[in-house]
Every structure is written in structure tokens, then in C-alpha cells.
C-alpha positions as CSV (number, residue, x, y, z in Angstrom):
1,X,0.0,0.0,0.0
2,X,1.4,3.4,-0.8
3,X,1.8,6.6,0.8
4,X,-1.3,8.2,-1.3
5,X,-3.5,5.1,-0.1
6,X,-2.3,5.9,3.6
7,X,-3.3,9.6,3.0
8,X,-6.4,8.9,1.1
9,X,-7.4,6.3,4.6
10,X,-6.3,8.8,7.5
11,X,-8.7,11.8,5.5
12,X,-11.6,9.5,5.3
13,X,-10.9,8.5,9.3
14,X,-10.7,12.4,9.9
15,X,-14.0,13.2,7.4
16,X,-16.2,11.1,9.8
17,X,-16.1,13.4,12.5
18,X,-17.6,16.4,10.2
19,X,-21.0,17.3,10.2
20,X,-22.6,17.2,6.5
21,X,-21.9,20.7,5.9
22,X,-17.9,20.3,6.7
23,X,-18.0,17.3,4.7
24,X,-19.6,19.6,1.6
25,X,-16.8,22.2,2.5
26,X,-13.9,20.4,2.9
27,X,-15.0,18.8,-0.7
28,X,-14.0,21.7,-2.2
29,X,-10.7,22.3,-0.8
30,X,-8.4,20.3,-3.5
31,X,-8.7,17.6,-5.7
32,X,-7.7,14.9,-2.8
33,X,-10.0,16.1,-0.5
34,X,-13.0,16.1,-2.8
35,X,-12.3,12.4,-3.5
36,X,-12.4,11.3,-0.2
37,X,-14.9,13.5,1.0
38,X,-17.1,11.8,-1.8
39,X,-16.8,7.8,0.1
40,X,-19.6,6.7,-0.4
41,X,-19.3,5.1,2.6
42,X,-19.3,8.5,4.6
43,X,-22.5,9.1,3.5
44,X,-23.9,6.2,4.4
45,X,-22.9,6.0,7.6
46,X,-24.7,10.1,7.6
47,X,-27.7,8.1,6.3
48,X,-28.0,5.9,9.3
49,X,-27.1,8.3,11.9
50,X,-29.9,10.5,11.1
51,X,-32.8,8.3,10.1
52,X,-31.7,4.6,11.7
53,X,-33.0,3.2,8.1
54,X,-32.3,3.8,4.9
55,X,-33.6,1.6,2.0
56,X,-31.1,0.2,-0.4
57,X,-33.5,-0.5,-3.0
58,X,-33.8,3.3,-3.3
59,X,-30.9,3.9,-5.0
60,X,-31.3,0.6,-7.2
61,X,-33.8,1.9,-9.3
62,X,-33.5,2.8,-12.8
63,X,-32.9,6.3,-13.8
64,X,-32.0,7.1,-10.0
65,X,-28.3,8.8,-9.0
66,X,-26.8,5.3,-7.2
67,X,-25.4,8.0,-4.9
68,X,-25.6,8.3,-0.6
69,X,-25.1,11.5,-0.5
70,X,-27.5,12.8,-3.7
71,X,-29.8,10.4,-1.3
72,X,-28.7,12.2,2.0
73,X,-29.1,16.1,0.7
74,X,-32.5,15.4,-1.2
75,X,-34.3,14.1,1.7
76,X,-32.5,16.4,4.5
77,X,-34.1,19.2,2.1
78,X,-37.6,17.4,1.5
79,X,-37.5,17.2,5.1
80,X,-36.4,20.7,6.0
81,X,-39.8,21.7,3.1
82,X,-42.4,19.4,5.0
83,X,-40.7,21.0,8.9
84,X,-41.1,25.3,7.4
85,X,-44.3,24.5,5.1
86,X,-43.6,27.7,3.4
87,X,-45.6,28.7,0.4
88,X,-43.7,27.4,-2.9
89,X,-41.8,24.3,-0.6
90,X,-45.2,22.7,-1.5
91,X,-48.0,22.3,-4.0
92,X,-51.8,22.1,-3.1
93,X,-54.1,20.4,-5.4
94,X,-58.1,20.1,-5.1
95,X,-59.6,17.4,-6.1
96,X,-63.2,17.3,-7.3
97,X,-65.7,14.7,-8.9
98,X,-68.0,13.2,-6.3
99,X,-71.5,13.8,-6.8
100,X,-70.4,15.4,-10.1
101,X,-71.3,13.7,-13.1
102,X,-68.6,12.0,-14.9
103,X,-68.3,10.1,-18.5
104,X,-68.6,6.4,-17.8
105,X,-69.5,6.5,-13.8
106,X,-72.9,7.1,-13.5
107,X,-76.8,7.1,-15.0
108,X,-77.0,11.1,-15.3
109,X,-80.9,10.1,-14.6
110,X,-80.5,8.8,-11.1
111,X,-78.3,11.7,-9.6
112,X,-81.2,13.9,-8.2
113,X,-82.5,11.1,-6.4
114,X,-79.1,9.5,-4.7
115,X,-77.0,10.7,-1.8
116,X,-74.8,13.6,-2.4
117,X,-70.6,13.3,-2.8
118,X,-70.3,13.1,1.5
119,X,-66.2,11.4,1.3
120,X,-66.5,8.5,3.9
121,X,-62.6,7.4,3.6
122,X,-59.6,8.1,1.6
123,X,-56.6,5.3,1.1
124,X,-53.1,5.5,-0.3
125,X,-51.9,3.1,-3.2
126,X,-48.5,4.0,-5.1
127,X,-47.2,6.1,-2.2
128,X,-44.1,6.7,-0.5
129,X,-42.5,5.0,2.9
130,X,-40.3,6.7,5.3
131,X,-38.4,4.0,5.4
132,X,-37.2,4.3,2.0
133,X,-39.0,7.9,0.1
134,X,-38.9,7.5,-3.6
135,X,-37.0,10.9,-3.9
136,X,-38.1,11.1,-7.7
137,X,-41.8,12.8,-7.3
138,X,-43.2,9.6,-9.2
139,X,-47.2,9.9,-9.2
140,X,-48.9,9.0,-5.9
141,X,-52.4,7.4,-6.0
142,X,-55.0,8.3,-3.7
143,X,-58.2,6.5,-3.6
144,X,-61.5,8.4,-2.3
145,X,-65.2,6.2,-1.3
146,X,-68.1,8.5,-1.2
147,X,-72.1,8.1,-0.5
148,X,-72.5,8.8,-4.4
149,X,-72.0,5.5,-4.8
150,X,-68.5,5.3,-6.7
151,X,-64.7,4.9,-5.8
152,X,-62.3,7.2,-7.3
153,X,-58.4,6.9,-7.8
154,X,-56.6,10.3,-8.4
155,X,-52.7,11.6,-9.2
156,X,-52.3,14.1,-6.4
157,X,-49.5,15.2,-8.0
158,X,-51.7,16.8,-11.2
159,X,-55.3,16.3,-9.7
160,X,-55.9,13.9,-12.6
161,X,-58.5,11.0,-12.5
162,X,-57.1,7.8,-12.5
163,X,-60.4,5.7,-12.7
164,X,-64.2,5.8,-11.2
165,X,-65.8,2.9,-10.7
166,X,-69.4,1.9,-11.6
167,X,-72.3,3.7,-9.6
168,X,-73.6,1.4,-6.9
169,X,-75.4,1.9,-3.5
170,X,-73.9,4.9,-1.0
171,X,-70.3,3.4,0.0
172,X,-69.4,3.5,3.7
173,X,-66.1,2.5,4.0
174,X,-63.0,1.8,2.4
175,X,-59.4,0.5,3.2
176,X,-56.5,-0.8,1.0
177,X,-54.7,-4.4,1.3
178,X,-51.1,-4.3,3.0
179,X,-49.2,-4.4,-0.5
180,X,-51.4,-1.8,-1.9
181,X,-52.2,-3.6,-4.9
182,X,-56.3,-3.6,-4.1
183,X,-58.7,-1.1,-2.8
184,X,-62.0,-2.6,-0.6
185,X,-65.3,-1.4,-0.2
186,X,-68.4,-1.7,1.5
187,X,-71.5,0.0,0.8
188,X,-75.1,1.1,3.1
189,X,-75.8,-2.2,1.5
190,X,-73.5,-4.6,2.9
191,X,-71.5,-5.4,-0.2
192,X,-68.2,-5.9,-0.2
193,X,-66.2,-5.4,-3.1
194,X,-62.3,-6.0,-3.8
195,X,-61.3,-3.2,-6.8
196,X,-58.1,-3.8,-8.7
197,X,-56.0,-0.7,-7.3
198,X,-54.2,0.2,-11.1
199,X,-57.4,-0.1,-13.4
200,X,-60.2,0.4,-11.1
201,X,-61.5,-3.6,-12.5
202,X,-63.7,-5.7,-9.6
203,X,-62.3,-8.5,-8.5
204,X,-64.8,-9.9,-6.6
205,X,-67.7,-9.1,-3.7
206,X,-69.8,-10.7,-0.9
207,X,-72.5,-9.6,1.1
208,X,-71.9,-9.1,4.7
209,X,-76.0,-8.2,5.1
210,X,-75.5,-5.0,7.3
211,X,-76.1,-1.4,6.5
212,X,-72.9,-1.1,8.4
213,X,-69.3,-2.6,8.1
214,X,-65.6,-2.1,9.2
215,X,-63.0,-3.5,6.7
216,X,-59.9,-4.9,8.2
217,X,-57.5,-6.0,5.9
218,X,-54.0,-8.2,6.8
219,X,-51.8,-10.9,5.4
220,X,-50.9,-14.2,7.4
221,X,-48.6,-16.9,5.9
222,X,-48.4,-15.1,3.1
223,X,-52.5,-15.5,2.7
224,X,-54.8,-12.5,2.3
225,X,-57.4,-12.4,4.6
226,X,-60.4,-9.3,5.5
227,X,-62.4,-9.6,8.4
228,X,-65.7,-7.3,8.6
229,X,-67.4,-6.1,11.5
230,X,-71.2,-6.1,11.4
231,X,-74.0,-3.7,12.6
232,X,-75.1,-6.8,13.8
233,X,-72.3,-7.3,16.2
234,X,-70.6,-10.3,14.1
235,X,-67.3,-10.8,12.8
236,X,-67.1,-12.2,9.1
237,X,-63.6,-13.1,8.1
238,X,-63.0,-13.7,4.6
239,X,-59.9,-15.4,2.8
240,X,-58.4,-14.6,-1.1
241,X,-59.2,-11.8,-3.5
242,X,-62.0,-14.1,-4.5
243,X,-63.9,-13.3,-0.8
244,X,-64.5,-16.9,0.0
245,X,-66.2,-17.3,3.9
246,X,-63.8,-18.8,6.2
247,X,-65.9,-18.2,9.6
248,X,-67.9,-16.0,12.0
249,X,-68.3,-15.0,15.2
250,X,-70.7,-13.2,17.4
251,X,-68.5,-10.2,19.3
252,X,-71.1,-7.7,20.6
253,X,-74.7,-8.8,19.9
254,X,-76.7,-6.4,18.4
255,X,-74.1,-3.8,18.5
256,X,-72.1,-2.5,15.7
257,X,-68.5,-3.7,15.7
258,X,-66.6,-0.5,14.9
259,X,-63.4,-1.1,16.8
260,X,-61.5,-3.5,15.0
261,X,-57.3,-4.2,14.7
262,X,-54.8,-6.9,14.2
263,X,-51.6,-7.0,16.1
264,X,-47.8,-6.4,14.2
265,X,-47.0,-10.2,14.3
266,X,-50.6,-10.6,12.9
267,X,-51.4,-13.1,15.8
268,X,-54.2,-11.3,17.3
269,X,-57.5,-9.8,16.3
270,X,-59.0,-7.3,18.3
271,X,-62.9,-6.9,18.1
272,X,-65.6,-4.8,20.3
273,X,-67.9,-1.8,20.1
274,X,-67.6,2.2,21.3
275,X,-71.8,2.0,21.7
276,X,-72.3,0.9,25.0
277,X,-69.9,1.2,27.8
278,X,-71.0,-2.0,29.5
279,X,-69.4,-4.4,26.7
280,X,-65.5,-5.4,26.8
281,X,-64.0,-6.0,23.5
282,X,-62.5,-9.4,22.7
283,X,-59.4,-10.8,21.7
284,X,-59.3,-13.3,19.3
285,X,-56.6,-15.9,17.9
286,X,-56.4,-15.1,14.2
287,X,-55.7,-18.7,13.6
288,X,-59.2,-19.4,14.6
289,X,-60.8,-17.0,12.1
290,X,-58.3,-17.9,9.5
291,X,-58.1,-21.8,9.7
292,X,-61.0,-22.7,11.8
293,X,-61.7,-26.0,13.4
294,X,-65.4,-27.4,12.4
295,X,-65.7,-28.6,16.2
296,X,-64.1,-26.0,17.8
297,X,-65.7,-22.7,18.9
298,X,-62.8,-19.7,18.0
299,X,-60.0,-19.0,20.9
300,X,-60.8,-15.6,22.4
301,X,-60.9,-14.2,25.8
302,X,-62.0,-10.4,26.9
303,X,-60.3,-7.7,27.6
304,X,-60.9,-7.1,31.2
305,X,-62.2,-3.3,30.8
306,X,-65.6,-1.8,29.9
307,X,-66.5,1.2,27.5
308,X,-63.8,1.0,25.1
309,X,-63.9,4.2,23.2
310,X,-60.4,3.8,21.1
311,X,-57.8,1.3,21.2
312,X,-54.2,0.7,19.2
313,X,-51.5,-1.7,19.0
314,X,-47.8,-0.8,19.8
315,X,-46.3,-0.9,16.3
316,X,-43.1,-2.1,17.8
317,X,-44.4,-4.9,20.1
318,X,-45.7,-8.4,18.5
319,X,-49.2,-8.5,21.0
320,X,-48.7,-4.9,23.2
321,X,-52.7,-3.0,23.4
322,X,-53.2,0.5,24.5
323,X,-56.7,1.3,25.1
324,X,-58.9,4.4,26.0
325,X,-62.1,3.1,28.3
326,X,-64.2,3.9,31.0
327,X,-63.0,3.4,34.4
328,X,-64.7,1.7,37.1
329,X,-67.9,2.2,35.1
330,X,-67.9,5.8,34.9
331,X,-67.6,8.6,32.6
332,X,-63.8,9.2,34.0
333,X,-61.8,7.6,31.3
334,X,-58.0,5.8,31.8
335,X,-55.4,4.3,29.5
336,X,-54.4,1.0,30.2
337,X,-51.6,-1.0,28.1
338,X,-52.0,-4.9,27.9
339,X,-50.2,-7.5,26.7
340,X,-51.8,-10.6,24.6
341,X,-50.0,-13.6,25.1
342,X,-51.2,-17.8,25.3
343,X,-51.1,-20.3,27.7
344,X,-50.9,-23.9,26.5
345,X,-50.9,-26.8,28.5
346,X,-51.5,-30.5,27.1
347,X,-55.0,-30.6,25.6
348,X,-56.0,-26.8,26.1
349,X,-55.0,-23.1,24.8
350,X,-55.9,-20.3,26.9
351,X,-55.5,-16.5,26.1
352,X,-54.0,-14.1,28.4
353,X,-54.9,-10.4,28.9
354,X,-52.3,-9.2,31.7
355,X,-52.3,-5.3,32.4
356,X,-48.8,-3.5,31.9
357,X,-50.0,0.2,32.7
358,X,-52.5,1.7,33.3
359,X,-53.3,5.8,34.3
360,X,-55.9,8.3,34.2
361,X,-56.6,10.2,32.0
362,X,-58.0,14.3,32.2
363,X,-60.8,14.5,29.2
364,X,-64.1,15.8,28.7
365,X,-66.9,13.6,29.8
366,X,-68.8,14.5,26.5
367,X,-65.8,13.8,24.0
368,X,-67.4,11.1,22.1
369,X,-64.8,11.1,19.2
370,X,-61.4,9.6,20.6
371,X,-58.3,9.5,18.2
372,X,-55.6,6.9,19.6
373,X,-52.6,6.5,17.6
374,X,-48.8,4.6,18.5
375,X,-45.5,5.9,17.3
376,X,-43.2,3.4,19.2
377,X,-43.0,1.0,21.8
378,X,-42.8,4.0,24.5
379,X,-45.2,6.7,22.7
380,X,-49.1,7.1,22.2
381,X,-50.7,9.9,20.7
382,X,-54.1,10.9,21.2
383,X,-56.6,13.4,20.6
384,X,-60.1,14.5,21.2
385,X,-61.9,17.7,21.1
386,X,-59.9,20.6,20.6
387,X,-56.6,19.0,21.9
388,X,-53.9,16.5,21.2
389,X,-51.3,15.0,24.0
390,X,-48.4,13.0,23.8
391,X,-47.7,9.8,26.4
392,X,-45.3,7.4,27.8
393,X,-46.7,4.3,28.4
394,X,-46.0,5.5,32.1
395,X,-48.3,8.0,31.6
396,X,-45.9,10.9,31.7
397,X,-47.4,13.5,29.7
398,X,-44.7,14.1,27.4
399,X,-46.4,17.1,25.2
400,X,-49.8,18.6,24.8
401,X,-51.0,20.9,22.5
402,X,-54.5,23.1,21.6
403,X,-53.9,24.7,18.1
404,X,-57.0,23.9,16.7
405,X,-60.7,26.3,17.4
406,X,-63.2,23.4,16.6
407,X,-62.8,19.7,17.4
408,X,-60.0,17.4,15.7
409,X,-61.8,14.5,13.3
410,X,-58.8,12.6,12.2
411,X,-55.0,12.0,13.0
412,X,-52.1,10.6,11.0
413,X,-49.0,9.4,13.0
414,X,-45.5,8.3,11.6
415,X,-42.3,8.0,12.6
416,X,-41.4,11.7,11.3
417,X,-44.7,13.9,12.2
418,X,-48.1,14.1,13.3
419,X,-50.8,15.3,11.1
420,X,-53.9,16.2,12.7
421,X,-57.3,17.7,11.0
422,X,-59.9,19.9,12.2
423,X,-63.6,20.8,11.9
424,X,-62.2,24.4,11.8
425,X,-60.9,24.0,8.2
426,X,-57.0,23.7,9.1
427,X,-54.9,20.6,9.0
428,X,-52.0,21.1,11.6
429,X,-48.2,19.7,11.4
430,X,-46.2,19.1,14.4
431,X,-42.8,16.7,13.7
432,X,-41.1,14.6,16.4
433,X,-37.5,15.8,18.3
434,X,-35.0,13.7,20.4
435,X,-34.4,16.3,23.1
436,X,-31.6,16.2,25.1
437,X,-33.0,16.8,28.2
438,X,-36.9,15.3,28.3
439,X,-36.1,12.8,25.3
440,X,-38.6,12.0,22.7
441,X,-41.1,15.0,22.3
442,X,-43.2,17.0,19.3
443,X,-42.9,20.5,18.4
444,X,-45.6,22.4,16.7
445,X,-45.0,23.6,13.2
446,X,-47.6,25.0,11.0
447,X,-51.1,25.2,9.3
448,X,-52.4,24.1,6.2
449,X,-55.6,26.1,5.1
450,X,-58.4,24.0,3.4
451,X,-60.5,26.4,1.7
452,X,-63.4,28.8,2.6
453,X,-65.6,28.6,5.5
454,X,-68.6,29.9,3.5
455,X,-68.3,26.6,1.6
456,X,-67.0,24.0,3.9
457,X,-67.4,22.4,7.2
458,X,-64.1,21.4,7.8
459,X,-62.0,18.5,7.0
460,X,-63.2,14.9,8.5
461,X,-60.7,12.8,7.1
462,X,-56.3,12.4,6.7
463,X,-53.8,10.5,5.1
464,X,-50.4,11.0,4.7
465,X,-47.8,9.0,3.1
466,X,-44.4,10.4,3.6
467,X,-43.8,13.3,1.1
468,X,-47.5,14.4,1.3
469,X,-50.9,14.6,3.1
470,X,-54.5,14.5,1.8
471,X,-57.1,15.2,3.7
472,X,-61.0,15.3,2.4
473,X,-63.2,18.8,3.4
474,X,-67.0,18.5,3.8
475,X,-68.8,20.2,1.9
476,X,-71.8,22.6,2.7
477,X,-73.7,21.5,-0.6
478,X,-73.0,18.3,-0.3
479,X,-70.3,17.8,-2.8
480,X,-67.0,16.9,-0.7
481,X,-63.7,17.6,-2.1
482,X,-59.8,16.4,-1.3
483,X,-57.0,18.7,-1.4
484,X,-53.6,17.4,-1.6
485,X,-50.4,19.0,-0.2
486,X,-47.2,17.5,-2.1
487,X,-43.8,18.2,-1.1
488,X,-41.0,17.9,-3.7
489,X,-37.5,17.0,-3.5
């Protein structure tokens, strides 16, 4: 090895002590310091320092720069856009069409009679992870599910229309499978229909008989499975594309199943009702929804609280609950964190709910829409009325916050920031700090404005992927629209 190797080595040592704005400096220096100050391996060590993650398969793609640090400066300055939201670091489309006729989607003969364009759900598609952004502003795909019947897929980027499906009875609710290939819906009918994400094709439906349904999509074993909460208090779980019954259970008789999740390691079903504070929810093993036993009732135990009003699972933990619920069978409300484990022995399986934490909690007896969200193993966000809090599972408070005038309808959590949306016509963006002193807490950044109050009443639904949000605004005719707020690398 010669001297010039040796030289080359002890600069590189030396460069990974700089910050990325030495490293950019020192680059220009000489010819010898540019080339070591260009390692690629110095920026991908900047890469991991800052974000823990960084996906590989980025900088695979076709057409991209295969370059860490073209990777580490775009997204440090997408970042620093989505942190300021100044005007011109983002673009903000409207999208329009619901209750509007449109070539192909509807019998212009049967609009005056059916429900108006009221947006009941929005889902991404294409969209990006902030695990690994695609840094190239390809077209993201939002998909919109509205009481005029039809399903919509739109390019945020230029507000185009992708597709519309066929007119059919007012839709209720929509979610999109894990991969984001399909989109599901069900409508005030109880169909349930599977929608080829790309061309907007069926696939498939099944009636759930209920004017009212929660979609739950997962995959387990590689198999694609939806469960679907009734108005009737049953749980229908369904297996393929194709919809093809695989069992049911009664959860909550007679009430409408409308809290409804599956845990990380996709183990664990968890099923109940917000509609009378009396009921628990249940756990369920998957495996007995998913590959039943035609003598066996389904494995499930309940959760030993009452009134659950909102509940989430620890992203971070296999089987770790957090719920919101009445305590003690009053209107004062607590937080308690479980964990969902089983107990075999020789010839039986029993579940176990064991309580972790649990703490009060200071809210509004009246607040009857709870928003309960999970960042990490240690952080829960939630929201109702006018204000949004941040907890340890300890139940330290770690941040709290009242930016908004009217209530909040809908969060959106991820590892970078918190989206929350208002009745009061503003969507506002808060983004998570390590401080050095109180650790992990959010800082309050800015407002997005949705329109005109004259027209609107307010957004009541948010999505976010991780180089924009979409949120839908309800409109005071009747004819919802979305607007969609892209940053750009």
C-alpha cells in the first residue's frame, strides 16, 4: 500500500467526524480532499445516523443517481420543506368529482335522487414509505369512497383521475390491502367489493348483510385475509381476493363492531364496540378465524375493561394494546396497556390479557370522538376535542398541544410527524424531536388552510404518506372535495 492510499485512509478516518456541511466544505478544498470527501461510505454511515433506516432499493432503481449523499441532501431538504411549510416548498391540489357527473360512472338520470358526494374514507396506493421515500416525485395514488356511490383513484400530484368505478349503493367505508395492490369497499348495503387498485377492475364481492361494516385487511402466511365487522355485532372473516367465507363470530350482539385491529405479528385480532360502555372487547386468535376447526368454537378471551372508546397496537411490540375506556364504570376515562399472550398446557389453549399500565386520563366527559394513535414502543398519541397529547406508556405527559378552534376529526402518525385535521378548516403539522433533556417529544410547526368557510365544514378525514398529506373537506352543498399537499425533493 502506498503513501497516497495511507493519506487517502487517515482523510476519510478524519471526514467522519464532520458534520454534513464540513464534509460539503472540505470537498472543495483540493482535488484529494473532494475524493475522499465523496466515500460513499461516509455518506452512508450520515444516512444511518440521522434516520436509523435507509432503504437500499432506493438507489437501485432505474434512472435514479446510485449515490448516498444525492440520497442524504434530497431528503434532508424534503425534510427541511415538510418542517417550514412555506408557500412554494409545497404544492396544493383540489380534487373534485364526487357527486359530479362524470363520463362512464354514472346514470346522469339517477343523480337527483341519490345521496350527495359526502367522502367516507380516503386510502393510499402508489405512495411513498419513510423508510425508503422514492426521492423522484413519481405519481402517488389516492383513492376516495363517497355516498354517491362510486370509488375514485386520483394523481395528487396533477389532480388527474385515474379511474371511477361503476355507480352502486352509497359506499361507507374503504381500506386498501397491505401491498397496496387492491382497494376494498363496502357499501349502506352490505357489499363488499375488492377493486383492482391500477385499473379500477372488480375483483370480486360478498354480502356481509349489514347497512354497516368495518374492513380490516391483513396478510398471514403469506394469505390474504379481510375480516368485517357487522352492525349486527358479528365478525365475518374472509380469505383470497375471491372473498370466499372462512368463519364468523358473534362479538357484541346487536351492537355494531366498529373497533377493529390486528396486532404487528398478525397473531391477534381485536374486536368490540364504542356503543355501550357496558361491553369489553374481545381478543381473538387469528388462527381461529383464519383456519377454523369445524368442532371448535374460536380462541378468544375479553379484555378485562368496559366502555372502550379507542384502542391501538404498539407498532413495535408483536401482541402490546393501549386502550382508552371507561374506568370503574364511569364517565372518567383511563389508558391501560396490555399484553396478549397464550397459555398452553397438554390438551388446552388459553389466552391471556395481563395489564402492563394503566393511568388516568383528564378528558371531557362529552368527547365522544377519541383519536388513539402509536408511534413506538414507549409513545401514544391521542386526541379528542380541541386537543392532542403526547404519552409514555408510564403516563408521563410528554407534550400537549390546543392549536385547533373546533374539534380534531382525524390523525395521522409516523415515525417523522403528526398530522392532525380539524372541523375548523386547518390541517396542523407538528414533527417529532429527540431532546436532550426530556427525550422523545413534538414541536408544533404550521397550518395548512383547506379552503373557505362559507363553503365547507371542515376537513373529516387524513392520510399522509411520507412526502405528502390528503385530507377530504366536507362540503356545505353536499359535494366533498380532497385537497392534496405535495412536497418535492
Amino acid at each position: 500500500m502506498g503513501p497516497q492510499h495511507l493519506i487517502d485512509d487517515c482523510l476519510i478516518h478524519i471526514f467522519t467526524f464532520l458534520t454534513e456541511e464540513d464534509l460539503i466544505r472540505a470537498s472543495g478544498v483540493c482535488t484529494v480532499w473532494h475524493n475522499a470527501a465523496e466515500t460513499p461510505c461516509l455518506w452512508r454511515r450520515m444516512c444511518l445516523q440521522r434516520w436509523g433506516f435507509c432503504s437500499q432499493a432506493v438507489l437501485e432503481r432505474p434512472h435514479v443517481n446510485h449515490s448516498w449523499k444525492t440520497y442524504f441532501l434530497r431528503r434532508s431538504h424534503l425534510e427541511t420543506k415538510m418542517k417550514e411549510g412555506r408557500t412554494g416548498g409545497y404544492t396544493c391540489t383540489s380534487l373534485r368529482g364526487h357527486a359530479v357527473p362524470t363520463t362512464g360512472c354514472h346514470d346522469s338520470n339517477l343523480i337527483i335522487s341519490l345521496p350527495l358526494g359526502r367522502i367516507v374514507g380516503l386510502v393510499y396506493l402508489q405512495r411513498s414509505s419513510p423508510l425508503g421515500p422514492d426521492l423522484r416525485n413519481t405519481p402517488t395514488t389516492v383513492c376516495s369512497a363517497s355516498t354517491d356511490g362510486t370509488v375514485r383513484a386520483w394523481n395528487i400530484q396533477n389532480g388527474q383521475l385515474r379511474w371511477c368505478s361503476a355507480k352502486q349503493s352509497p359506499l361507507s367505508s374503504i381500506v386498501s390491502d397491505e401491498q397496496r395492490d387492491f382497494v376494498i369497499t363496502a357499501d349502506s348495503a352490505g357489499l363488499i367489493k375488492v377493486w383492482q387498485g391500477q385499473t379500477g377492475q372488480e375483483v370480486a364481492s360478498n354480502s356481509a348483510a349489514s347497512t354497516r361494516c368495518t374492513l380490516l385487511q391483513y396478510n398471514k402466511d403469506s394469505d390474504w385475509f379481510l375480516s368485517v365487522g357487522t352492525g349486527q355485532g358479528t365478525l365475518c372473516t374472509l380469505a383470497g381476493t375471491a372473498l370466499t367465507k372462512k368463519s364468523s363470530i358473534m362479538v357484541c350482539d346487536s351492537f355494531h363492531v366498529n373497533i377493529l385491529l390486528v396486532s404487528p405479528d398478525k397473531k391477534w385480532i381485536i374486536a368490540g364496540s364504542k356503543d355501550n360502555v357496558d361491553l369489553s372487547p374481545k381478543v381473538i386468535y387469528a388462527d381461529s378465524l383464519t383456519s377454523p376447526c369445524e368442532d371448535e368454537d374460536p380462541l378468544c378471551q375479553l379484555v378485562p375493561v368496559t366502555g372502550c372508546q379507542a384502542a391501538v397496537f404498539l407498532p413495535t411490540q408483536s401482541a402490546r394494546l393501549a386502550m382508552v375506556h371507561c374506568k370503574e364504570r364511569t364517565n372518567n376515562k383511563a389508558l391501560t396497556v396490555f399484553n396478549v399472550s397464550i397459555k398452553k398446557s397438554k390438551y388446552t389453549s388459553q389466552i391471556q390479557v395481563q395489564q402492563v399500565e394503566s393511568f388516568p386520563l383528564t378528558l371531557n366527559s362529552t368527547s365522544s370522538n377519541i383519536l388513539l394513535e402509536a408511534k413506538d414502543s414507549n409513545s401514544i398519541v391521542m386526541a379528542a376535542d380541541h386537543h392532542l397529547w403526547v404519552y409514555s406508556l408510564k403516563g408521563t405527559l410528554l407534550a400537549s398541544f390546543k392549536e385547533h378552534t373546533m374539534p380534531i376529526t382525524s390523525i395521522c402518525v409516523d415515525s417523522f410527524r403528526v398530522v392532525t385535521a380539524s372541523q375548523d378548516l386547518s390541517l396542523h403539522v407538528l414533527t417529532w424531536k429527540h431532546d436532550r433533556d426530556r427525550g422523545l417529544t413534538l414541536e408544533s410547526r404550521y397550518q395548512l388552510l383547506g379552503g373557505s368557510h362559507t363553503m365547507s365544514r371542515g376537513f373529516s378525514h387524513i392520510s399522509c404518506d411520507y412526502c405528502s398529506i390528503v385530507g377530504s373537506v366536507e362540503g356545505k352543498d353536499g359535494k366533498d372535495i380532497l385537497k392534496a399537499y405535495t412536497f418535492t425533493a
